[in-house]
PDB file of N, CA, C and O in Angstrom:
ATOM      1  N   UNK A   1    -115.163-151.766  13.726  1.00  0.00           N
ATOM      2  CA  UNK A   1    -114.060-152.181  14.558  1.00  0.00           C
ATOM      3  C   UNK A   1    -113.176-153.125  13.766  1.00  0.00           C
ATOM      4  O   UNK A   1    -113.634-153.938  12.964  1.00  0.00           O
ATOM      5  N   UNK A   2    -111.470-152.929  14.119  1.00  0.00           N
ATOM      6  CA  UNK A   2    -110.874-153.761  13.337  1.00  0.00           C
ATOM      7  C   UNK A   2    -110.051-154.265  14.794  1.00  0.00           C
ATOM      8  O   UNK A   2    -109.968-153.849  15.949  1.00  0.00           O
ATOM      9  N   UNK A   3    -109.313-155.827  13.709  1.00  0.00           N
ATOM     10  CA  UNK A   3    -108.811-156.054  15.544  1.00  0.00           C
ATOM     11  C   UNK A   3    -107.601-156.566  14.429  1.00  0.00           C
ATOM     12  O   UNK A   3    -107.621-156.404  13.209  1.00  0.00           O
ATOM     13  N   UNK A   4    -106.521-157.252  15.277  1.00  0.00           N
ATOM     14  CA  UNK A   4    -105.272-158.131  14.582  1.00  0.00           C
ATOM     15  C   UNK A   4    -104.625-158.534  15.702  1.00  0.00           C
ATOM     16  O   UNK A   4    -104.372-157.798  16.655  1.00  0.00           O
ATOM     17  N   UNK A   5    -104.237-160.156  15.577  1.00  0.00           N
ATOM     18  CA  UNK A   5    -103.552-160.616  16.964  1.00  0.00           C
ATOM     19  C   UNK A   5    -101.885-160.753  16.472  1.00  0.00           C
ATOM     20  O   UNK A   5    -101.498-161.166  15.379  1.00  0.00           O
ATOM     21  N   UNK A   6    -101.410-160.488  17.115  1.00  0.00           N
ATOM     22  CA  UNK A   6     -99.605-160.339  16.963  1.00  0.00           C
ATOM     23  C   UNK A   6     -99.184-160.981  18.198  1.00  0.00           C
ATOM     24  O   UNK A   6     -99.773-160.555  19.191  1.00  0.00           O
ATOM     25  N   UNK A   7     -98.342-161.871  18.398  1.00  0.00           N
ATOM     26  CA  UNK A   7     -97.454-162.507  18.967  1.00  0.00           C
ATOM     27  C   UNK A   7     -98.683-162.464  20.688  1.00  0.00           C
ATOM     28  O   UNK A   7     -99.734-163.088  20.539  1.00  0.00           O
ATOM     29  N   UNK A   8     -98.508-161.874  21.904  1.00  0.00           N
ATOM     30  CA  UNK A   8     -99.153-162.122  22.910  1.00  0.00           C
ATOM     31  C   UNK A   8    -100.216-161.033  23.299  1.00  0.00           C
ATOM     32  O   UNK A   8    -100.624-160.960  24.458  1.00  0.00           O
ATOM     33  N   UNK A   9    -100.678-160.148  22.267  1.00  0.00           N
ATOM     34  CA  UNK A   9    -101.221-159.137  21.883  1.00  0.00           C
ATOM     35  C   UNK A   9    -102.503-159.252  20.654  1.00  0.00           C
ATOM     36  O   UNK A   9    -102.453-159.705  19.510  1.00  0.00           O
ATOM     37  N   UNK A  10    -103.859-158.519  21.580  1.00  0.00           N
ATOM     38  CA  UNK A  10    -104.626-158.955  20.383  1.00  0.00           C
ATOM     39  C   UNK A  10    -105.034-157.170  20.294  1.00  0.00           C
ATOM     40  O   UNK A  10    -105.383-156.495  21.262  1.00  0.00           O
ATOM     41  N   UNK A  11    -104.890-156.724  19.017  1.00  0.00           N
ATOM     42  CA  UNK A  11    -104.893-155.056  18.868  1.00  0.00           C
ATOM     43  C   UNK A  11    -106.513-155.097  18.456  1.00  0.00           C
ATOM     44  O   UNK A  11    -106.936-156.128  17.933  1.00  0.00           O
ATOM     45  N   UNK A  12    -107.365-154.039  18.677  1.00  0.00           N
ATOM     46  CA  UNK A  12    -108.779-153.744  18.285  1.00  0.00           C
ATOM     47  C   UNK A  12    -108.694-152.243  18.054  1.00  0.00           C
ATOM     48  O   UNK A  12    -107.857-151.537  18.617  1.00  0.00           O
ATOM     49  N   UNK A  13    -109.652-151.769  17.151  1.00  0.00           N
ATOM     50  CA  UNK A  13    -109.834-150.289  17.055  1.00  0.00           C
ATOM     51  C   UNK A  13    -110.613-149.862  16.204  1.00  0.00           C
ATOM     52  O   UNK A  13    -111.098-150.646  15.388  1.00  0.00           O
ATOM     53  N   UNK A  14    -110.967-148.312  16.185  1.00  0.00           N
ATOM     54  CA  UNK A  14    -112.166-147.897  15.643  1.00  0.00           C
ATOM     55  C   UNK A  14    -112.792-146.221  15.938  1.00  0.00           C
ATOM     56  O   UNK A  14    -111.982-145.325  16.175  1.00  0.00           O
ATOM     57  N   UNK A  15    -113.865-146.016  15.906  1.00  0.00           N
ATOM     58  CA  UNK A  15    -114.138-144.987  15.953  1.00  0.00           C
ATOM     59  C   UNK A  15    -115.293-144.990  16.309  1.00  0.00           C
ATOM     60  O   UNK A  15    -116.136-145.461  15.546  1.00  0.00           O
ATOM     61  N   UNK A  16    -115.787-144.302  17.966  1.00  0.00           N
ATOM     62  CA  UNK A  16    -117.066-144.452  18.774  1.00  0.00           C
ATOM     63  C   UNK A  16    -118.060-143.378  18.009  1.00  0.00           C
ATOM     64  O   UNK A  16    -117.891-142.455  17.212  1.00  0.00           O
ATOM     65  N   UNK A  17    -118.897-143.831  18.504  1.00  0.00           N
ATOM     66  CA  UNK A  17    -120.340-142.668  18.200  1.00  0.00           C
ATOM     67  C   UNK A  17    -120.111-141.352  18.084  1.00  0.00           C
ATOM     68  O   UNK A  17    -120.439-140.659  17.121  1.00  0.00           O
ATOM     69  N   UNK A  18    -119.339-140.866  19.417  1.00  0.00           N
ATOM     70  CA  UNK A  18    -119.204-139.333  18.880  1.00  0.00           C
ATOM     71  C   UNK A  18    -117.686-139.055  18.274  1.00  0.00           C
ATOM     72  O   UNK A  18    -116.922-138.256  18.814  1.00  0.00           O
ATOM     73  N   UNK A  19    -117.351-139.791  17.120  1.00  0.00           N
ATOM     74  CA  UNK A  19    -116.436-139.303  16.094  1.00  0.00           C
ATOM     75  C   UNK A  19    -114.643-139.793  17.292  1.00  0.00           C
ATOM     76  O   UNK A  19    -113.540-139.961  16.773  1.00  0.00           O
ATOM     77  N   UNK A  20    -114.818-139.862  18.278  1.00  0.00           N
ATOM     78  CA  UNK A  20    -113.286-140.273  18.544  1.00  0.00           C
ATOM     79  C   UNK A  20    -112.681-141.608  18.478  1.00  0.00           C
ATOM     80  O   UNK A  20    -113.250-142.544  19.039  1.00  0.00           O
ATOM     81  N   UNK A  21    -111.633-141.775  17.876  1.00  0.00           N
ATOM     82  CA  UNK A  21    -110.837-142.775  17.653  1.00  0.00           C
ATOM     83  C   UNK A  21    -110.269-143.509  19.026  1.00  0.00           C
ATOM     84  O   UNK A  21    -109.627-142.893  19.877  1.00  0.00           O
ATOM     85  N   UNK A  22    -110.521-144.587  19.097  1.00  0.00           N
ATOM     86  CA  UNK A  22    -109.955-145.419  20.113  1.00  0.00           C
ATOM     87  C   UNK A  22    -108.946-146.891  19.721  1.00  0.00           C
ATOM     88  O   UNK A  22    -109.085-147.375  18.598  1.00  0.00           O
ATOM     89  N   UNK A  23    -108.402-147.246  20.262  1.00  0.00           N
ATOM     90  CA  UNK A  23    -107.288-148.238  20.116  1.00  0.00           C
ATOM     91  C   UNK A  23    -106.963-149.144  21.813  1.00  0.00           C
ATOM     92  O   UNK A  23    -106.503-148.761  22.888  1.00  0.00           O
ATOM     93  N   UNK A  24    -107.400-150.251  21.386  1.00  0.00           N
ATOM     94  CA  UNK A  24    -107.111-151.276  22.430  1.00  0.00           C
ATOM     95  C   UNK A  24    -106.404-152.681  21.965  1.00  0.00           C
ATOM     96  O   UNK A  24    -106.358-153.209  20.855  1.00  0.00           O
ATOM     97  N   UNK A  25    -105.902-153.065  23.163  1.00  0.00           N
ATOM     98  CA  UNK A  25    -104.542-154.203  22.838  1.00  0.00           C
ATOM     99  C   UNK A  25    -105.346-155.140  24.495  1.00  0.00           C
ATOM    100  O   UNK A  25    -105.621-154.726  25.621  1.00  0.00           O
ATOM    101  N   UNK A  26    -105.417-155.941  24.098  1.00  0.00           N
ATOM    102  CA  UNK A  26    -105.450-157.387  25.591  1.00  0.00           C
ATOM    103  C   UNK A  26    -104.570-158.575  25.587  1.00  0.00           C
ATOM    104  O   UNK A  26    -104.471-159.581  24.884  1.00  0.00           O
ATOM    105  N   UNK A  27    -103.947-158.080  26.663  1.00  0.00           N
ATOM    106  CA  UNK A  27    -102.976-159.316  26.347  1.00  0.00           C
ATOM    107  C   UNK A  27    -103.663-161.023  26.902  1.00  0.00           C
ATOM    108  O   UNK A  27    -104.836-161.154  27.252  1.00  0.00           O
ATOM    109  N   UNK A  28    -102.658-162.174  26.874  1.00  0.00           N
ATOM    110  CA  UNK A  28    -103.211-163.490  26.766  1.00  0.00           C
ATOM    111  C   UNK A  28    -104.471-163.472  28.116  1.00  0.00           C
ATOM    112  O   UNK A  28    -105.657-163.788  28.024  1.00  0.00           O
ATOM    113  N   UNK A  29    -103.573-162.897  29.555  1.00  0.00           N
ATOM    114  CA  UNK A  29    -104.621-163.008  30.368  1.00  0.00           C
ATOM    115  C   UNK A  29    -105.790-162.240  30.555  1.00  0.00           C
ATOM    116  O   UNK A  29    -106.510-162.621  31.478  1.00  0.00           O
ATOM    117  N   UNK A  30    -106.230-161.068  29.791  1.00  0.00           N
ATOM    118  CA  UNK A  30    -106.894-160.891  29.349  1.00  0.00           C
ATOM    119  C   UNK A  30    -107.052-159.322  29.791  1.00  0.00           C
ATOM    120  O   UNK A  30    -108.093-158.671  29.884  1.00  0.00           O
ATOM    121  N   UNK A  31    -105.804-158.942  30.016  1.00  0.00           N
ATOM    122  CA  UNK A  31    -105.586-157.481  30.595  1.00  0.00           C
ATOM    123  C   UNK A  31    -105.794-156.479  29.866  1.00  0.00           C
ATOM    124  O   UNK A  31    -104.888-156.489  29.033  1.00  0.00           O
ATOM    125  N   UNK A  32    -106.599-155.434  29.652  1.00  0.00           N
ATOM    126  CA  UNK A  32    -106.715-154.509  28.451  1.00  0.00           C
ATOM    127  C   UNK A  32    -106.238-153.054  28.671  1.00  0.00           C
ATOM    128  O   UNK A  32    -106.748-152.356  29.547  1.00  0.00           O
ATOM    129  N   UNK A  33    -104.983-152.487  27.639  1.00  0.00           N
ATOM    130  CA  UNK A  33    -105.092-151.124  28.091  1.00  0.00           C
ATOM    131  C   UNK A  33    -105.693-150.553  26.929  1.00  0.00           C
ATOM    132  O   UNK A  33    -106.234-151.256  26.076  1.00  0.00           O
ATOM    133  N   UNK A  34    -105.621-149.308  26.858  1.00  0.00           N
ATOM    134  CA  UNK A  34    -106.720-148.476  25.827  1.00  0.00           C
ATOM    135  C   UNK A  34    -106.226-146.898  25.679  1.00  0.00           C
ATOM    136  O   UNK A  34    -105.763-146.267  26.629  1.00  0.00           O
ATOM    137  N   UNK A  35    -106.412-146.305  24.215  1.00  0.00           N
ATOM    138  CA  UNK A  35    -106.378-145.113  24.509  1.00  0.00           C
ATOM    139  C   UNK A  35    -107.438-144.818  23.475  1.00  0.00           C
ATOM    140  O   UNK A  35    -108.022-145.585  22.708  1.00  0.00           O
ATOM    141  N   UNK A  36    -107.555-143.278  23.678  1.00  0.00           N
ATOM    142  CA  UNK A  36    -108.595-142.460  23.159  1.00  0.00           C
ATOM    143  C   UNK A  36    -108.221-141.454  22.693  1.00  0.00           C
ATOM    144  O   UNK A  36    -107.780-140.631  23.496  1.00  0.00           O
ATOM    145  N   UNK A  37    -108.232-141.079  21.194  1.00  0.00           N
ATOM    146  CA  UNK A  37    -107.905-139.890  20.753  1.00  0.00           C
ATOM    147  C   UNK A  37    -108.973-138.962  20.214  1.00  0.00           C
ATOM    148  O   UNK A  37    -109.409-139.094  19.070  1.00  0.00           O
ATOM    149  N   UNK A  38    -109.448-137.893  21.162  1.00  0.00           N
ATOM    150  CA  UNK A  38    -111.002-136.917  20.920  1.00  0.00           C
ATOM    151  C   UNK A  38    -110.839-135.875  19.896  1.00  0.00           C
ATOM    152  O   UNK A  38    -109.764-135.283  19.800  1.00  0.00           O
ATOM    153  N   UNK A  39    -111.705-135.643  19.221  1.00  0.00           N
ATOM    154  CA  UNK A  39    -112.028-134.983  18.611  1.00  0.00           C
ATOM    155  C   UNK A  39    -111.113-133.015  19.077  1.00  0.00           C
ATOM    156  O   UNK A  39    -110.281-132.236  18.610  1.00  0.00           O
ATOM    157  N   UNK A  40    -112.118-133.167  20.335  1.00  0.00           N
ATOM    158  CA  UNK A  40    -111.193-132.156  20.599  1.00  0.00           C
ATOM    159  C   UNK A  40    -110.125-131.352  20.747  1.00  0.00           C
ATOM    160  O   UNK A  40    -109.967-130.165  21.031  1.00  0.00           O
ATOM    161  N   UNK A  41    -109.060-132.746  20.356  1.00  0.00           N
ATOM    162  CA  UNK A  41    -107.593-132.172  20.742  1.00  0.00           C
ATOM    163  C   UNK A  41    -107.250-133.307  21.877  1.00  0.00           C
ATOM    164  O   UNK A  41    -106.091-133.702  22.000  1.00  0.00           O
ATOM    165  N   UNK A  42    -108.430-133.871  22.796  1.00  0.00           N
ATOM    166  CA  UNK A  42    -107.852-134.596  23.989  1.00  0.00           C
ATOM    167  C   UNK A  42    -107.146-135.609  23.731  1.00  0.00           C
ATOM    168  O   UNK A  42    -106.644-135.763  22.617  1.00  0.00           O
ATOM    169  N   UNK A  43    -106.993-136.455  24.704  1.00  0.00           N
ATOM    170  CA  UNK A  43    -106.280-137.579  24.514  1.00  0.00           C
ATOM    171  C   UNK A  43    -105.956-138.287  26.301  1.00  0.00           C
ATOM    172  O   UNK A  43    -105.331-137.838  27.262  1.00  0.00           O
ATOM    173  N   UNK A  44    -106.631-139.388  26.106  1.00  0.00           N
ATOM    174  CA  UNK A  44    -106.735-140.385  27.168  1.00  0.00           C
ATOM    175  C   UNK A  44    -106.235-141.979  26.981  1.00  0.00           C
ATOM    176  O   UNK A  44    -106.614-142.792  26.137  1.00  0.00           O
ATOM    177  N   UNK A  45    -105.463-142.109  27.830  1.00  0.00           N
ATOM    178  CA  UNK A  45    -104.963-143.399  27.933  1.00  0.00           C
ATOM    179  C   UNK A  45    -104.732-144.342  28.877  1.00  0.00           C
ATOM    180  O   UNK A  45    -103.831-144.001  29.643  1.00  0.00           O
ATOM    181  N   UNK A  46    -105.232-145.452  29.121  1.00  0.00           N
ATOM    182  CA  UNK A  46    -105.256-146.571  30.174  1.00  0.00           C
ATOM    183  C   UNK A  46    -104.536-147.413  29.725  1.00  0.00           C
ATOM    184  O   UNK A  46    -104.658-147.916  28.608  1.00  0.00           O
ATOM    185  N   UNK A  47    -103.046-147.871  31.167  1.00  0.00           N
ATOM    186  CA  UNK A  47    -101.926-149.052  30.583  1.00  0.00           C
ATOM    187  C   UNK A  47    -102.804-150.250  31.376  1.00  0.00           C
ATOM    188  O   UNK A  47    -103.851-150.120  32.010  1.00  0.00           O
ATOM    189  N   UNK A  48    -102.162-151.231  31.169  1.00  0.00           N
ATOM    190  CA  UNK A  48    -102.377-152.729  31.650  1.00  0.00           C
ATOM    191  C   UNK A  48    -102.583-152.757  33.212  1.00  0.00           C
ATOM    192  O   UNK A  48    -103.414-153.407  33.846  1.00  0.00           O
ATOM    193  N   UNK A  49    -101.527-151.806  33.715  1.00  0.00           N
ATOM    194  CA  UNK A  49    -101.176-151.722  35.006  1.00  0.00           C
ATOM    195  C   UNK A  49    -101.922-151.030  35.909  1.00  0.00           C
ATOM    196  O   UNK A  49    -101.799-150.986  37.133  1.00  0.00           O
ATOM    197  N   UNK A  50    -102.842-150.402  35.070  1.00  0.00           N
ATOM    198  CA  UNK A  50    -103.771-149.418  35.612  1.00  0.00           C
ATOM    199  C   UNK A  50    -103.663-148.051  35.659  1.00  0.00           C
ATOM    200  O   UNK A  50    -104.591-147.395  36.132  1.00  0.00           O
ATOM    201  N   UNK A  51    -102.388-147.371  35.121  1.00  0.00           N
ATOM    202  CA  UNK A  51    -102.081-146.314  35.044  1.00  0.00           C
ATOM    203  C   UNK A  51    -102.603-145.776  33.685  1.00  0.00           C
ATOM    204  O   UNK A  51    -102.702-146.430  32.647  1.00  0.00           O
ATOM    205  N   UNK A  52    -103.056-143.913  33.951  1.00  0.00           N
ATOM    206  CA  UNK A  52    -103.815-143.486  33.437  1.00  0.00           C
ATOM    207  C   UNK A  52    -102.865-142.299  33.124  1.00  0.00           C
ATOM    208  O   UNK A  52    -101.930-142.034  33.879  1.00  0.00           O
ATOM    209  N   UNK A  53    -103.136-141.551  31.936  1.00  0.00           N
ATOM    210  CA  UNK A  53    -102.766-140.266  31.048  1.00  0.00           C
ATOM    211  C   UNK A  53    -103.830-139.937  30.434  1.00  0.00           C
ATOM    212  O   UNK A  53    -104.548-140.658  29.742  1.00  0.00           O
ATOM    213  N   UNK A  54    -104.009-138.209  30.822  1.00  0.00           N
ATOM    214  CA  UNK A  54    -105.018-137.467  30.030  1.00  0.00           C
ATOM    215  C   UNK A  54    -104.176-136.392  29.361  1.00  0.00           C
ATOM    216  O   UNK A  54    -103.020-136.212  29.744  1.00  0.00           O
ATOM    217  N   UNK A  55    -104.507-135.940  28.746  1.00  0.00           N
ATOM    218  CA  UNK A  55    -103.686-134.509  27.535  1.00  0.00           C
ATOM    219  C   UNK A  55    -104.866-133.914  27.309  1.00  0.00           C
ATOM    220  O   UNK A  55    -105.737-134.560  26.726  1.00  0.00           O
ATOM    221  N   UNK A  56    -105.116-132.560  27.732  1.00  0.00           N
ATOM    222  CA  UNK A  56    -105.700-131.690  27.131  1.00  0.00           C
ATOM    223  C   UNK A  56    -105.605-130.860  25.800  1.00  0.00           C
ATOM    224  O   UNK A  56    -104.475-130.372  25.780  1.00  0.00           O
ATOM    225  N   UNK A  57    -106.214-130.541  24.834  1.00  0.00           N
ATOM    226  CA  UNK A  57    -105.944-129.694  23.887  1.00  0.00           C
ATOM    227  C   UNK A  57    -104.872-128.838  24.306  1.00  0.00           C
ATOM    228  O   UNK A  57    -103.723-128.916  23.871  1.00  0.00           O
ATOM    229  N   UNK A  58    -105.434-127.707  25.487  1.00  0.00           N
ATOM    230  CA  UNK A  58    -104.814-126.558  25.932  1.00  0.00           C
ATOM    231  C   UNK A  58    -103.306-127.418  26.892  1.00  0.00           C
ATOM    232  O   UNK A  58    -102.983-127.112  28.039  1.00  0.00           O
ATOM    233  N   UNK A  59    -102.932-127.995  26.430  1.00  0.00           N
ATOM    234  CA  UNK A  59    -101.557-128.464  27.332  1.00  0.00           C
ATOM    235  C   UNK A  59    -101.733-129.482  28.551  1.00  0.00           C
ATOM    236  O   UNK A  59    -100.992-130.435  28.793  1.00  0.00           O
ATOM    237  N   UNK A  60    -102.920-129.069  29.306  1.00  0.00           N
ATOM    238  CA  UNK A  60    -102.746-129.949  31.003  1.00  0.00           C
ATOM    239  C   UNK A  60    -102.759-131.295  30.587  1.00  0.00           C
ATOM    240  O   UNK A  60    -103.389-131.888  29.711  1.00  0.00           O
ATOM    241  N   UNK A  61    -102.085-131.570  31.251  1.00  0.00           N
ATOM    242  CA  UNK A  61    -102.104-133.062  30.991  1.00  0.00           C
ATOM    243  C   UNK A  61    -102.175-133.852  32.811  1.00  0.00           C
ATOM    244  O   UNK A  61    -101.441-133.281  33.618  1.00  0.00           O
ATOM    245  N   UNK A  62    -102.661-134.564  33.134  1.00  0.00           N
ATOM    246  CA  UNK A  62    -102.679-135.725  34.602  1.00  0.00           C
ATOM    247  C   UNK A  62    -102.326-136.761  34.027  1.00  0.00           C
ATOM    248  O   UNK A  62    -102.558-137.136  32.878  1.00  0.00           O
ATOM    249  N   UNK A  63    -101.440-137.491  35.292  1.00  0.00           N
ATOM    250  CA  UNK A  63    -101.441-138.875  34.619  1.00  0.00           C
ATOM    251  C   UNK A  63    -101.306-139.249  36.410  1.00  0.00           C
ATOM    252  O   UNK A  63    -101.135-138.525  37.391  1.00  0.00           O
ATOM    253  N   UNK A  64    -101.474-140.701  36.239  1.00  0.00           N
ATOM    254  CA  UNK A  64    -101.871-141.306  37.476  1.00  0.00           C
ATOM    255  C   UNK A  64    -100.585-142.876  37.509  1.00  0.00           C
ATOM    256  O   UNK A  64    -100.009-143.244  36.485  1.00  0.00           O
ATOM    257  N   UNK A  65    -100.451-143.342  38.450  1.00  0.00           N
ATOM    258  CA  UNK A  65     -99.369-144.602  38.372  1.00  0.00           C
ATOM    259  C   UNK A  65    -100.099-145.600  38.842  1.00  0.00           C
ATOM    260  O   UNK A  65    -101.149-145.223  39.362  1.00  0.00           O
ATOM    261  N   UNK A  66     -99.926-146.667  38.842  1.00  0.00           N
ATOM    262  CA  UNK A  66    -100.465-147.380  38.924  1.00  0.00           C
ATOM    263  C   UNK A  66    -100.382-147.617  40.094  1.00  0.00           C
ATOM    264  O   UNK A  66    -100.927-148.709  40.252  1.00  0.00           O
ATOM    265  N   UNK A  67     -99.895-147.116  41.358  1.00  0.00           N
ATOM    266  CA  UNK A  67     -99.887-147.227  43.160  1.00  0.00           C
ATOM    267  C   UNK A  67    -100.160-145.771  43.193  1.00  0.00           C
ATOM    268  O   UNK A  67     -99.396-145.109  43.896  1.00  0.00           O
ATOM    269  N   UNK A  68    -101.307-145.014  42.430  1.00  0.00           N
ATOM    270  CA  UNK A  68    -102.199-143.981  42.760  1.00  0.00           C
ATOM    271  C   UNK A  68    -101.570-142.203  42.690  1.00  0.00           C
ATOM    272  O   UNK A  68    -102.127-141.113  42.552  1.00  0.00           O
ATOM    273  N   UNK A  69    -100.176-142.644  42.864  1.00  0.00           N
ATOM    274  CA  UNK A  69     -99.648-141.508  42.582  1.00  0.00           C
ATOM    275  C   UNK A  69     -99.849-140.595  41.511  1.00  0.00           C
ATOM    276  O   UNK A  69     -99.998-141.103  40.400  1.00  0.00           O
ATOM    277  N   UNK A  70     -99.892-139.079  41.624  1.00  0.00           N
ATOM    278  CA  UNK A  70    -100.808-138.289  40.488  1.00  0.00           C
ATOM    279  C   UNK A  70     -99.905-136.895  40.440  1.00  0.00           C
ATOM    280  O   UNK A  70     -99.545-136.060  41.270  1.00  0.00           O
ATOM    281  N   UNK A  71     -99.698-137.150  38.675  1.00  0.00           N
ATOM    282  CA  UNK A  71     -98.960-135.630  38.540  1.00  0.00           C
ATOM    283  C   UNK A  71     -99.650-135.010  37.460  1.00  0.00           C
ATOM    284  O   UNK A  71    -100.192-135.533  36.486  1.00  0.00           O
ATOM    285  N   UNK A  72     -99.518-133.478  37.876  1.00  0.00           N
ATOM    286  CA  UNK A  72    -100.363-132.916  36.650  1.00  0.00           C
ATOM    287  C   UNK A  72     -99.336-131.850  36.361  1.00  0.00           C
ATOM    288  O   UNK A  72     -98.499-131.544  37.210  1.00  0.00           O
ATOM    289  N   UNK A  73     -99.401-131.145  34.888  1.00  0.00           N
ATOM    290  CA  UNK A  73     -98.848-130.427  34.027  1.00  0.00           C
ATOM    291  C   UNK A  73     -99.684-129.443  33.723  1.00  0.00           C
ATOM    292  O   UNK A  73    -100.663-129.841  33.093  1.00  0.00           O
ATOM    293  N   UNK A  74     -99.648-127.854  34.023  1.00  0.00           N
ATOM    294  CA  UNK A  74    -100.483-126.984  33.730  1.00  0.00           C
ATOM    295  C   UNK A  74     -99.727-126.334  32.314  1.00  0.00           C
ATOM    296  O   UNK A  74     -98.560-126.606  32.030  1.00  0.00           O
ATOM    297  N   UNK A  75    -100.501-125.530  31.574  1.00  0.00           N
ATOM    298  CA  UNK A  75    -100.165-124.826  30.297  1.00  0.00           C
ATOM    299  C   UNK A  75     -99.316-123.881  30.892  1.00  0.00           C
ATOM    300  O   UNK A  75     -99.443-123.625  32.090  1.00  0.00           O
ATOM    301  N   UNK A  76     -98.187-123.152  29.975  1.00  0.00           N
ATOM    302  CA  UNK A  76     -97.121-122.435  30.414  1.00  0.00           C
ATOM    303  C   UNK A  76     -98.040-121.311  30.869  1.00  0.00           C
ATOM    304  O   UNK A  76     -98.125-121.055  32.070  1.00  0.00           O
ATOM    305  N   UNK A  77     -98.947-120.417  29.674  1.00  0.00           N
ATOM    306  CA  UNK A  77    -100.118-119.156  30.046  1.00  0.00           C
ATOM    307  C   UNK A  77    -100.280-118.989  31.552  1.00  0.00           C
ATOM    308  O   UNK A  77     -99.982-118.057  32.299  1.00  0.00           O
ATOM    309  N   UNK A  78    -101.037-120.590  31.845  1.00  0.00           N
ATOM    310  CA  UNK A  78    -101.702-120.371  33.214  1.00  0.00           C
ATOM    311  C   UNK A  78    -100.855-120.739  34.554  1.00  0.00           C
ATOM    312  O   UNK A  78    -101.269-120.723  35.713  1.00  0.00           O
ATOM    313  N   UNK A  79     -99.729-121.031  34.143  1.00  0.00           N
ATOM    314  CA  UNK A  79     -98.926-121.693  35.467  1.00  0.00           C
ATOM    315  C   UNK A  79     -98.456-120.412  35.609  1.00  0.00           C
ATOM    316  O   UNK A  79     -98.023-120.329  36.758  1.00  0.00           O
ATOM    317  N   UNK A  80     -98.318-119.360  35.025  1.00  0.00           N
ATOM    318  CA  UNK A  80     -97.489-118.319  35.255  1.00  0.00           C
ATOM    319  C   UNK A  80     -98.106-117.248  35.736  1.00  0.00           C
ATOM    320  O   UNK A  80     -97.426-116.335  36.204  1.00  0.00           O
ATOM    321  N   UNK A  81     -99.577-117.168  35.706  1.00  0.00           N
ATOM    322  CA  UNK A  81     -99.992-116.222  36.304  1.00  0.00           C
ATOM    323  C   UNK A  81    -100.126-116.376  37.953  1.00  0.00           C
ATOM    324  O   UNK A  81    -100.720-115.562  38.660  1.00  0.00           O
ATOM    325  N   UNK A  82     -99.479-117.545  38.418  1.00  0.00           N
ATOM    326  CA  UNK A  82     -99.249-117.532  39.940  1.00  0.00           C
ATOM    327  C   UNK A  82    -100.896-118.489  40.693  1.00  0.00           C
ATOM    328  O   UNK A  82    -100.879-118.975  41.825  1.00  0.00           O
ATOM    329  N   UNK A  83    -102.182-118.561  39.727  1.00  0.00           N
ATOM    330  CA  UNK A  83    -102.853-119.444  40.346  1.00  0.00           C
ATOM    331  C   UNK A  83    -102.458-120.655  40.051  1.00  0.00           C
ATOM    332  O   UNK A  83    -102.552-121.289  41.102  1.00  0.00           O
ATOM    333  N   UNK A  84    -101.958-121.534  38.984  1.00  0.00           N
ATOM    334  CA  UNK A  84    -101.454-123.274  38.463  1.00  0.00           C
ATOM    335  C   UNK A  84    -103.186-123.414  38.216  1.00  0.00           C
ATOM    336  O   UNK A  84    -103.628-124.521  38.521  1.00  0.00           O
ATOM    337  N   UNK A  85    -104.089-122.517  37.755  1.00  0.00           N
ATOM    338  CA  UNK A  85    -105.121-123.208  37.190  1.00  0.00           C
ATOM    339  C   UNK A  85    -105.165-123.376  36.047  1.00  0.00           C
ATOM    340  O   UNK A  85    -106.102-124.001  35.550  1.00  0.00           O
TER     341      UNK A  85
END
């Protein structure tokens, strides 16, 4: 793990057990957001505020707001065959 503090920002990061790269920032009060970049292609991210983003390899992506609201993005392939799975 490496970390570096910059102005009201303390940055940390590294690479977990199973091979994915992660990156976190906490600010003074001690709020942490985070993301995660997988092996797979994925990609996950948590803001300060509580709002959340996932990215799938294959395109889908969810993301969430921080007053719970939730939108998701299906791959062009599968949105078009009329199920959005």
């Amino acid at each position: 793990m490496s970390s570096n503090n910059s102005n009201s920002w303390t940055y940390s990061w590294g690479t977990n057990t199973q091979g994915n790269d992660w990156y976190s920032r906490t600010d003074t009060q001690g709020n942490q957001a985070y993301d995660y970049e997988n092996r797979n292609g994925s990609s996950y991210s948590r803001d300060v505020d509580g709002s959340t983003h996932y990215q799938a390899a294959n395109g889908y992506s969810r993301s969430t707001s921080a007053d719970g609201q939730i939108s998701e993005s299906f791959p062009s392939s599968k949105a078009s065959d009329g199920k959005g799975k």
